[in-house]
N, C-alpha and C positions, 0 to 999 in steps of 0.2 A: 245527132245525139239521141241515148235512148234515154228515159225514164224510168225507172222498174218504181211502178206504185204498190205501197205494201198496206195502202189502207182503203175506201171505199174514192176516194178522190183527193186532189191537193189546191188548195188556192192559186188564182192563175200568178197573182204577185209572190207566193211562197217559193212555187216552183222555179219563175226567173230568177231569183232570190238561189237555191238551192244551184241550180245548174250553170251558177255564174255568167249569166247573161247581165243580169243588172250586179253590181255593185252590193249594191244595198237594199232593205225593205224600200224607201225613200226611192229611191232609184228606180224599182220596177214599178211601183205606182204608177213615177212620173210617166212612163214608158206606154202605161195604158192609157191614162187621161190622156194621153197625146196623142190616141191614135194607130202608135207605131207596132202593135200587137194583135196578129191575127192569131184565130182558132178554126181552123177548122178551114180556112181560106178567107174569114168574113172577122173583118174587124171589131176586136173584145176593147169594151171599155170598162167592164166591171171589172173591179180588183181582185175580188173578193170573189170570180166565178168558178166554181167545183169544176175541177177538170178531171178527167174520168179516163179508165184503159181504150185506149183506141185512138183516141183525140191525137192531132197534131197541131202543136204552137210554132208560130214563127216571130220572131225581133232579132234587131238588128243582126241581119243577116246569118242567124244562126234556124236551126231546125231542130225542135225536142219534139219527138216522137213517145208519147207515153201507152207504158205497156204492163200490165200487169203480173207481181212475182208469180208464176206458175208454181206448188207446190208439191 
């Protein structure tokens, strides 16, 4: 899955949130306190961590690749 980010970065729980990984805000929270959310290959626990063009997230068993809107 890609990302098109259209602003300087997105919260790492907005973006599960957005790209229907989690459910819910609630939902992808849980997902990082748990663990089950890497960035970059290295496990993210902040909620609330700026993810940026180039970065790759992975949970459960999906891949968001974030890429910035080229204009």
């Amino acid at each position: 899955m890609t990302f098109e980010l259209d602003e300087d970065y997105i919260e790492l729980y907005k973006l599960l949130k957005v790209m229907g990984v989690a459910e819910s805000g609630a939902h992808a929270k849980m997902l990082i306190e748990e663990g089950q959310v890497r960035r970059n290959g290295e496990v993210e626990t902040r909620k609330r961590a700026k993810i940026v063009s180039g970065e790759k997230i992975e949970a459960c068993g999906e891949i968001i690749e974030v890429e910035a809107i080229s204009s």
